[in-house]
C-alpha positions in Angstrom: -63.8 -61.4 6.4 -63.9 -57.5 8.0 -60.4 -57.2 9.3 -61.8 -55.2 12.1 -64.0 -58.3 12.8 -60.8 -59.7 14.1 -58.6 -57.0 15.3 -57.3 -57.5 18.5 -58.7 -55.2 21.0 -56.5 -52.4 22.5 -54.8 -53.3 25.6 -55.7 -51.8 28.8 -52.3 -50.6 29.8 -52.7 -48.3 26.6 -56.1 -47.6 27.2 -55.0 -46.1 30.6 -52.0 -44.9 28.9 -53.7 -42.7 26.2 -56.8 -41.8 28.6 -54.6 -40.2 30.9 -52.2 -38.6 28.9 -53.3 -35.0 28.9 -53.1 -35.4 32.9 -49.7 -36.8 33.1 -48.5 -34.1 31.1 -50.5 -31.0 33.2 -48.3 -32.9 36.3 -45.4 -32.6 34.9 -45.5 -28.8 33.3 -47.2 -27.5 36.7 -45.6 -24.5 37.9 -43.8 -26.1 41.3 -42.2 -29.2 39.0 -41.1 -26.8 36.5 -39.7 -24.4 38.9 -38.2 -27.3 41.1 -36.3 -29.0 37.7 -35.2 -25.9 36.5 -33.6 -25.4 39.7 -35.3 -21.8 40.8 -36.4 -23.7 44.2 -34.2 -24.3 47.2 -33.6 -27.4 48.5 -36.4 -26.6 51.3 -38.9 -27.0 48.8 -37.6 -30.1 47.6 -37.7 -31.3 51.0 -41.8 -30.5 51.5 -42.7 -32.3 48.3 -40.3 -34.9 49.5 -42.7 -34.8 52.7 -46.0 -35.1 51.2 -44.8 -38.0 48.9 -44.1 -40.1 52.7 -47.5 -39.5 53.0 -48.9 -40.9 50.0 -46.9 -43.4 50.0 -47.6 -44.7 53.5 -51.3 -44.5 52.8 -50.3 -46.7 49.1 -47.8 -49.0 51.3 -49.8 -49.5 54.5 -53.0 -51.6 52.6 -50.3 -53.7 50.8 -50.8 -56.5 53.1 -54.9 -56.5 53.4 -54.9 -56.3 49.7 -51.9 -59.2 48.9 -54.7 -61.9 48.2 -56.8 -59.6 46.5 -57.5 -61.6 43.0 -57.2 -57.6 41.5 -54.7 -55.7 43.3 -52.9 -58.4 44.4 -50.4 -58.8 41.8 -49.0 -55.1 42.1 -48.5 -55.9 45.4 -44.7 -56.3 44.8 -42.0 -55.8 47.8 -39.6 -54.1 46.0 -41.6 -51.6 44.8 -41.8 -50.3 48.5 -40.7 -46.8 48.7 -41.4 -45.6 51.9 -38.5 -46.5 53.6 -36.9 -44.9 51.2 -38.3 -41.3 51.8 -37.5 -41.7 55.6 -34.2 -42.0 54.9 -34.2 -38.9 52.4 -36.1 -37.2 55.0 -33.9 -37.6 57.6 -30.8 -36.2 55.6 -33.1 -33.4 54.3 -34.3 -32.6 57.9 -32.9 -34.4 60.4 -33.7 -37.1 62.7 -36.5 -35.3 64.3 -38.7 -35.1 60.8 -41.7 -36.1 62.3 -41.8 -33.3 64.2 -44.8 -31.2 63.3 -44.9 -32.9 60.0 -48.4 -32.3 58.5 -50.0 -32.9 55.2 -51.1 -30.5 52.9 -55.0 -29.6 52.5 -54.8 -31.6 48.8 -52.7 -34.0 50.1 -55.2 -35.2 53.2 -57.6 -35.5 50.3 -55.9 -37.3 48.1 -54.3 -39.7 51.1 -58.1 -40.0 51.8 -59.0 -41.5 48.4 -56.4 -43.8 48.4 -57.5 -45.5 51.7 -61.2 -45.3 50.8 -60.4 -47.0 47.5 -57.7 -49.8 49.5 -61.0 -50.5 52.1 -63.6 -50.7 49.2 -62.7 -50.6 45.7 -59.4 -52.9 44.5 -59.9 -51.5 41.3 -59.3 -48.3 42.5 -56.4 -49.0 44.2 -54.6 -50.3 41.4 -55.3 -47.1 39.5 -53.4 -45.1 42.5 -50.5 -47.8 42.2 -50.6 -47.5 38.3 -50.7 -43.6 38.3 -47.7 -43.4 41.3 -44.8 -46.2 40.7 -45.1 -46.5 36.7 -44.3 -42.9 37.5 -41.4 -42.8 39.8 -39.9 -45.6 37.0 -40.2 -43.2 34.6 -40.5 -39.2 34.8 -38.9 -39.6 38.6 -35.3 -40.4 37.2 -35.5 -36.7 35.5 -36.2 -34.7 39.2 -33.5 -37.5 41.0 -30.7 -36.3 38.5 -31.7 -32.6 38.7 -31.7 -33.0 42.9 -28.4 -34.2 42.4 -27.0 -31.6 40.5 -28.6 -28.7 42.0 -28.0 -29.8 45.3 -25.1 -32.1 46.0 -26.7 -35.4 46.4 -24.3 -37.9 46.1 -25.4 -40.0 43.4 -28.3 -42.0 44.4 -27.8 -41.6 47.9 -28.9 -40.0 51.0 -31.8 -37.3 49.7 -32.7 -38.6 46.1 -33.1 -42.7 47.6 -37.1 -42.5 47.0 -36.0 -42.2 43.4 -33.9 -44.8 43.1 -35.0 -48.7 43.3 -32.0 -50.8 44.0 -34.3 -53.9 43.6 -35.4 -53.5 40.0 -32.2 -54.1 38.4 -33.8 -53.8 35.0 -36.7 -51.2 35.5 -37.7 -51.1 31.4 -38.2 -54.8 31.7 -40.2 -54.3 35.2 -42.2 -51.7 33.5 -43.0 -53.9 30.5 -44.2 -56.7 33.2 -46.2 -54.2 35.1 -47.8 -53.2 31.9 -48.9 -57.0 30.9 -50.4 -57.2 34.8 -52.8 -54.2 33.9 -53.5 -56.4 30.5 -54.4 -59.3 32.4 -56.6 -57.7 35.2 -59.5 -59.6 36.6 -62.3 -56.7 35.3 -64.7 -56.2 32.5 -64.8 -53.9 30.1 -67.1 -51.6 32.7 -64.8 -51.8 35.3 -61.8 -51.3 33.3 -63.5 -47.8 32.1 -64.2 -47.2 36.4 -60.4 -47.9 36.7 -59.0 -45.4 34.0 -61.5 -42.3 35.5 -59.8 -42.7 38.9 -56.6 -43.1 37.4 -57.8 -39.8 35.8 -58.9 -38.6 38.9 -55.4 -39.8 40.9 -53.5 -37.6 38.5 -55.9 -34.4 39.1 -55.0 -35.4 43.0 -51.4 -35.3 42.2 -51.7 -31.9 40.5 -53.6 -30.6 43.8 -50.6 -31.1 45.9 -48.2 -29.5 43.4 -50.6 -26.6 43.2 -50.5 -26.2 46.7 -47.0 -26.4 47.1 -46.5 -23.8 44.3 -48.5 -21.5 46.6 -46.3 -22.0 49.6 -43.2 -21.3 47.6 -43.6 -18.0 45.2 -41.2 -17.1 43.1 -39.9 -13.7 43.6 -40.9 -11.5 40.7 
């Protein structure tokens, strides 16, 4: 028998992992995230990233509840994911009570808030590619810029300022990562859709990078 007759097929969570690799890696070596973990940013640019994350997350959090039945999205829909709360708290030590104030999105972050909502109205698919791409993140990659905010700046230890980082519900975040993983193995789509999800997980990275671009722009580094 042709042992590739039988060979199990890759699993989509590595599918998505591999196909998106090279992004992941351009949001993680942009200029403003290598500036900001290398400490050569103040604290005031921490605290705008800080603010266009509430916005993506709101737009991620807010269709949480239209999408809990969905028979796709509906199983990432999980409570203690929820990190807006989170960054409201931050942002209220990092600016104070009056955050809101004049708070506005970036250019790349409207459009990337944008896609997210078109994709929770229309497209579940596509919504679970914008979870995917943000909270597997934060699990991951955001424990490195939590540690450095703490050093460079004072944080007290997962507290006030670094909270969006830190997910007091997952007690065990390798094992919740491992279980988010089988959910993206299991999800209700063919083979077409799958390759539909991955290019807008593609495309949810390159949105990602947008904002940090644009934030690299509003803080220079002096030469």
């Amino acid at each position: 028998m042709d042992a590739t007759a039988t060979a199990r097929p890759t699993p989509f969570s590595t599918l998505l992992r591999v196909a998106t690799h090279e992004q992941h890696t351009q949001g993680q070596t942009s200029t403003f995230m290598s500036d900001l973990l290398g400490g050569r940013h103040g604290v005031d640019a921490y605290a705008r990233y800080t603010e266009q994350l509430w916005f993506v997350y709101r737009a991620l959090e807010g269709a949480g509840e239209t999408l809990r039945t969905d028979p796709v999205a509906g199983p990432f829909i999980q409570p203690e994911l929820a990190r807006t709360p989170e960054l409201e708290r931050d942002l209220v030590h990092l600016c104070g009570p009056d955050w809101r104030t004049g708070l506005e999105p970036l250019p790349a972050t409207t459009t990337y808030v944008a896609r997210i909502e078109e994709c929770a109205r229309t497209w579940p698919g596509g919504y679970v590619a914008h979870h995917y791409t943000r909270y597997l993140g934060d699990l991951s990659g955001g424990q490195i810029v939590r540690d450095m905010a703490e050093k460079t700046w004072g944080f007290p230890r997962k507290g006030d300022g670094v909270r969006f980082y830190v997910f007091e519900a997952i007690p065990n975040p390798a094992a919740f990562k491992r279980g988010y993983r089988e959910l993206l193995d299991q999800v209700a789509a063919d083979d077409l859709e799958k390759q539909r999800i991955v290019d807008e997980c593609k495309r949810a990275f390159d949105d990602n990078v947008a904002v940090l671009r644009e934030l690299a722009a509003r803080f220079p580094l002096s030469a």
